[in-house]
C-alpha positions in Angstrom: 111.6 170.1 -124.2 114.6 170.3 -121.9 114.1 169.7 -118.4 117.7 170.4 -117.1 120.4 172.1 -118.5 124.0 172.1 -117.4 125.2 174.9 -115.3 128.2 175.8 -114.0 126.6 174.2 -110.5 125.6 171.1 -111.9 122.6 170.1 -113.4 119.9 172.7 -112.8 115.4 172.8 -113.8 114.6 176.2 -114.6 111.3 174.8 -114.2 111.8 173.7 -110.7 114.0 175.9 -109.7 116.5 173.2 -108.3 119.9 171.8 -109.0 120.4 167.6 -108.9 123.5 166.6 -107.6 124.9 170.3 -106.8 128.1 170.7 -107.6 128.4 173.4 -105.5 126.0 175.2 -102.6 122.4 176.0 -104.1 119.3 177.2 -103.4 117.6 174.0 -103.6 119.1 170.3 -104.4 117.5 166.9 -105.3 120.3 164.4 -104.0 120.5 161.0 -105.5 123.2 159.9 -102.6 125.2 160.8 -100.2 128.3 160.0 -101.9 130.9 163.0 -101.8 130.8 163.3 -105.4 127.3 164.1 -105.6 126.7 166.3 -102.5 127.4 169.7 -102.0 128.1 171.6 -98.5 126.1 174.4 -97.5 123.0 174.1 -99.8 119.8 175.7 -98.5 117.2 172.8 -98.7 118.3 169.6 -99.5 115.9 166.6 -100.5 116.5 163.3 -100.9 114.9 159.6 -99.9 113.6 158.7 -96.8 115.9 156.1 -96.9 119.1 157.7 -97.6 118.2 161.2 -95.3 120.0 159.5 -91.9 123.2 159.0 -94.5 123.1 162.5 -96.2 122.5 164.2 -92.1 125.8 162.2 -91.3 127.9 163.5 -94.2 126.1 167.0 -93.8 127.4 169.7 -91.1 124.4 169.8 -88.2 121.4 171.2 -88.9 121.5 171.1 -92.6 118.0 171.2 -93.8 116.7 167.6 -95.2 113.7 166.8 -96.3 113.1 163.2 -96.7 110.5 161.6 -99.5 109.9 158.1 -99.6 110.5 155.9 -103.1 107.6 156.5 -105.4 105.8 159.4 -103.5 106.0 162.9 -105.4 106.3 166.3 -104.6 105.5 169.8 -106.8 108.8 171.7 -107.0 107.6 174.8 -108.9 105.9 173.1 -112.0 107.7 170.2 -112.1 106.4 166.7 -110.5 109.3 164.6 -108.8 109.6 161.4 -107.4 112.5 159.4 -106.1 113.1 155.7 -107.2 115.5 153.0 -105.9 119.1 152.7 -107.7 120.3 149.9 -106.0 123.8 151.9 -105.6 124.5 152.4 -101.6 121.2 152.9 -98.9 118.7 155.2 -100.1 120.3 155.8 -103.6 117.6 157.1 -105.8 116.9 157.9 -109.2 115.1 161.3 -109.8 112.4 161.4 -112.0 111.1 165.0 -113.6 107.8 165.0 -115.3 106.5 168.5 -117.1 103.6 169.0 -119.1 104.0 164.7 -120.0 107.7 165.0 -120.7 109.9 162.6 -118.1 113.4 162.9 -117.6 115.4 160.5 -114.9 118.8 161.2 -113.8 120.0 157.8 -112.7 122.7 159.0 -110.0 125.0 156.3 -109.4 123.2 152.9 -109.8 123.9 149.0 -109.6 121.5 146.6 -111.1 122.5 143.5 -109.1 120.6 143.2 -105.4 122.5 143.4 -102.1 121.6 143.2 -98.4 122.1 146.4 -98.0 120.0 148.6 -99.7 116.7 148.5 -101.8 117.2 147.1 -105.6 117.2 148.9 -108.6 114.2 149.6 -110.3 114.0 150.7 -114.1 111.7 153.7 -114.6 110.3 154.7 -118.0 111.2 157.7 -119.6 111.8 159.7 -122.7 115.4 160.9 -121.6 117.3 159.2 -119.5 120.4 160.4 -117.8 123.0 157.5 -117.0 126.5 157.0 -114.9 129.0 155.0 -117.3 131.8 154.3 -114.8 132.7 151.1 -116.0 131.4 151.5 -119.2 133.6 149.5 -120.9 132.8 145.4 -122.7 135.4 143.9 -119.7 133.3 145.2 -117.2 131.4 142.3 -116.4 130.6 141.0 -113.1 130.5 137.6 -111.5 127.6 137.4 -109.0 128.2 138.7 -105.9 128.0 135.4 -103.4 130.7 133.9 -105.5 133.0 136.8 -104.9 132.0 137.1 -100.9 132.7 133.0 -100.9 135.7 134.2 -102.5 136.9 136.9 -99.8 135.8 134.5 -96.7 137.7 131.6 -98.1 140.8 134.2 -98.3 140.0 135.4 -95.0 139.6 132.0 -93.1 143.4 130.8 -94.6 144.9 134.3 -93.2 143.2 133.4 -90.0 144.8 129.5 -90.3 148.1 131.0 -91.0 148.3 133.6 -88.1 147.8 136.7 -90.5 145.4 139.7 -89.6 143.2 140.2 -93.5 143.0 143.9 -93.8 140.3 144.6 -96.3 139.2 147.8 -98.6 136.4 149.0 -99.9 135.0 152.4 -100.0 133.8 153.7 -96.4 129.9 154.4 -97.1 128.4 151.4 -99.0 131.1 149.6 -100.3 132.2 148.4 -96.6 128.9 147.7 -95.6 127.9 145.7 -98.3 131.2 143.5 -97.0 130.6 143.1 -93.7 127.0 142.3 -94.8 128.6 139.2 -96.4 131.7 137.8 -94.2 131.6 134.8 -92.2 131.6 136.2 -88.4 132.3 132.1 -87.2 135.8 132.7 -89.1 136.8 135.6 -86.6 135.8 138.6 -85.0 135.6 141.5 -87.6 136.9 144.8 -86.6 136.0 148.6 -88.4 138.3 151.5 -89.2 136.4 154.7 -87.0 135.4 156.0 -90.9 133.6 152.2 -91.6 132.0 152.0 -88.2 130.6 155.3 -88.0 128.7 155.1 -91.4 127.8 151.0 -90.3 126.2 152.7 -87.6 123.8 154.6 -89.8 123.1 151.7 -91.6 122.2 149.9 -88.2 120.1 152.6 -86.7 118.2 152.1 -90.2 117.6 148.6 -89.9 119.8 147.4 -91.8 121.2 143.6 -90.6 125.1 143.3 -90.3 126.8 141.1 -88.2 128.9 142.4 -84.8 131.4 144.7 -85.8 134.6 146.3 -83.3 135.5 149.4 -83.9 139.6 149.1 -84.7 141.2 151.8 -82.1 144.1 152.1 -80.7 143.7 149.7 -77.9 141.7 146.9 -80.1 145.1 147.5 -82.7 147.2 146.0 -80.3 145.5 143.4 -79.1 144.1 142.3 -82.6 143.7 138.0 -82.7 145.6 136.9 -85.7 142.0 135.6 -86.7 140.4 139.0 -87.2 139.8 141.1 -90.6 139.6 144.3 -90.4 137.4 146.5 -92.7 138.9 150.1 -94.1 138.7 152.4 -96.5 141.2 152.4 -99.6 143.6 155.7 -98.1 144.4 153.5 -94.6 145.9 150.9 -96.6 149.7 150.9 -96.4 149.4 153.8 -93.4 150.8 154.1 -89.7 146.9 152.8 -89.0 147.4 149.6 -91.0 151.1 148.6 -90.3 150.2 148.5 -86.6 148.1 145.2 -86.7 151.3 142.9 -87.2 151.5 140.0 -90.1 148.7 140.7 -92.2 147.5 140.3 -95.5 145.6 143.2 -98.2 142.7 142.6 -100.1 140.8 145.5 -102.2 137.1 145.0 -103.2 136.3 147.3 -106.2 135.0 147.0 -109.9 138.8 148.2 -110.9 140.3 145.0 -109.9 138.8 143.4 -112.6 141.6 144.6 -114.6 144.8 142.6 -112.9 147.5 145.9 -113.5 144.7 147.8 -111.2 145.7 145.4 -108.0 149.9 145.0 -109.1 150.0 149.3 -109.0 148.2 148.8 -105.3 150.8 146.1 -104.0 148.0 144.2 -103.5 147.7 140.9 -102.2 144.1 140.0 -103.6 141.7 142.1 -105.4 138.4 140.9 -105.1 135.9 142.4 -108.3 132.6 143.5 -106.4 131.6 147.2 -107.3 128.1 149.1 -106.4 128.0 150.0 -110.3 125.9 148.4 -113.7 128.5 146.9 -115.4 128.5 146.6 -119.0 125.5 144.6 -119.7 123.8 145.8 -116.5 124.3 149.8 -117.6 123.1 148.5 -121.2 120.3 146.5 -119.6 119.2 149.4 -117.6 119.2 152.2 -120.6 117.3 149.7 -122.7 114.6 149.2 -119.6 113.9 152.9 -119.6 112.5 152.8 -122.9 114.2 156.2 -123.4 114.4 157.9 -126.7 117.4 159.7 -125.4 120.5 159.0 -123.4 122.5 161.5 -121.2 126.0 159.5 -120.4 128.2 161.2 -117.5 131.1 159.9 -115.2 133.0 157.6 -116.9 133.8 156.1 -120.1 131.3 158.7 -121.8 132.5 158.6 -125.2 132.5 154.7 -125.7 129.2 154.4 -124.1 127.7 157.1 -126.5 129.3 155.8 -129.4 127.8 152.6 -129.0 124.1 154.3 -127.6 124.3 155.8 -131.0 125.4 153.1 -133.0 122.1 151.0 -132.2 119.6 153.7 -132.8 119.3 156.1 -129.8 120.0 159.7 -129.8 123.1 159.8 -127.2 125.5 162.2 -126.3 128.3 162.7 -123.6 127.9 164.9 -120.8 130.9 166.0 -119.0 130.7 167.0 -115.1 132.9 168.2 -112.7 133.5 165.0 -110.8 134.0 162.3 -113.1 133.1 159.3 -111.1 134.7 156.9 -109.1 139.1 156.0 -110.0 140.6 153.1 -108.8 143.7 155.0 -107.7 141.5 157.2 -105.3 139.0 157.0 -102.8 135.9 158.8 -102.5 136.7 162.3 -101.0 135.4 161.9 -97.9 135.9 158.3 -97.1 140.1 159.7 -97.9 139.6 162.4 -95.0 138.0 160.2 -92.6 140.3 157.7 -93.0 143.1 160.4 -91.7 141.0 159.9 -88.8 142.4 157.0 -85.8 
């Protein structure tokens, strides 16, 4: 039995009547996050977690219909059961699950199996098909844990402030740059937002999410930046009008793609730090094998190496290709690149 099928909007139950992950506006839409890639403007009911609804409303034009459900609750969507589980990607990230008649399908959405601060863990969820991200599917994905890299970025941020120099620091504008500010040292400096940073670390606040004091980074707090201060961005400000006016500063990106040392040389980096809100390899193989799944959907990413190796211990695997191919290291997400047009 085939619970969803791929459609020319995404991935749509005929039993449901739904779409996950819209590519485009729908009827109805189960959204795993609020990520750009996986929403859709303009939809007419959208549900998603209870934790993740305040993000989705603040990425959504007023008055978009949201319903909220909270992790593990269900609802009857035509003759389908669904329920919403944690994915430990960005706040309220979920995993859908889709039970019919005893079959269970669980599209992963984006997913992390490492905890953070920020949002609620990952939890694995049994099923016979299981549909999985693979955006650093590859062996060299593998990540160091995650206070050793934020030890990492404050010890690079407290000998900018010793040396005079502003740290201006990237990571992606929902998620990524909380997860940051979650972990710098505030008695090194004051830390200071980019308007696209602060407005989404204010969602996170207003949901009870602790984060130290943050300044929001306009015009005014530009010029009289201390040399001490870092300033969180998304990846578009860097080398922009915006960035150049804090004076002597140094760059730093935090992503999974500066594993890979050409990734930070093409950006004209000064450090690349390797901390990414994705499974990498053994956490992506960790999390398939956790499912129990008979069968393995692989999207956004490295599809075909994934499958091949899915296949090449026993499970029935095959490579699913999407509109929006995941997150690149030489682009932001979509909407954190617009907002960071923004002053």
């Amino acid at each position: 039995m085939s619970l969803l099928r791929l459609t020319d909007r995404g991935l749509y139950c005929e039993a449901g009547d739904f779409h996950v992950d819209a590519w485009a506006a729908v009827p109805r839409v189960v959204v795993t996050h609020a990520h750009g890639d996986h929403v859709a403007w303009g939809c007419g009911a959208y549900l998603t977690s209870s934790a993740g609804a305040a993000v989705l409303a603040a990425r959504l034009p007023a008055g978009a219909a949201i319903t909220p459900l909270a992790y593990g609750e269900s609802v009857t969507m035509g003759s389908v059961r669904v329920s919403l589980h944690p994915a430990g990607h960005i706040l309220g990230s979920a995993q859908v699950r889709l039970e019919l008649h005893g079959e269970v399908w669980v599209v992963s959405g984006d997913y992390k199996t490492e905890p953070d601060p920020t949002c609620t863990p990952f939890e694995p969820v049994r099923c016979r098909t299981f549909i999985t991200e693979s955006t650093f599917g590859l062996p060299i994905y593998r990540w160091r844990p995650e206070h050793e890299v934020m030890a990492d970025i404050n010890r690079w941020w407290r000998n900018n402030a010793e040396a005079g120099r502003v740290s201006l620091l990237y990571g992606y504008a929902l998620g990524k740059a909380q997860r940051l500010i979650a972990g710098l040292d505030p008695g090194i400096g004051p830390i200071l937002t980019h308007g696209a940073v602060e407005r989404m670390t204010g969602v996170y606040r207003s949901q009870g999410v602790p984060l130290p004091p943050t300044t929001y980074a306009g015009a005014g707090a530009r010029r009289d930046t201390p040399r001490g201060a870092i300033v969180v961005a998304p990846p578009a400000a860097d080398a922009s009008p915006w960035s150049r006016r804090f004076g002597p500063s140094s760059n730093a990106f935090a992503s999974g793609w500066m594993r890979v040392r050409g990734a930070r040389r093409r950006r004209s980096l000064d450090r690349g730090f390797a901390l990414s809100d994705h499974a990498d390899w053994p956490g992506l193989l960790a999390a398939i094998e956790a499912t129990g799944a008979e069968s393995v959907w692989v999207t956004h990413g490295y599809t075909t190496v994934l499958t091949r190796w899915l296949s090449e211990h026993g499970l029935e695997a095959r490579a699913v290709a999407t509109r929006f191919e995941g997150e690149r290291e030489d682009a932001a997400d979509a909407a954190d690149t617009a907002e960071a047009a923004a002053p």
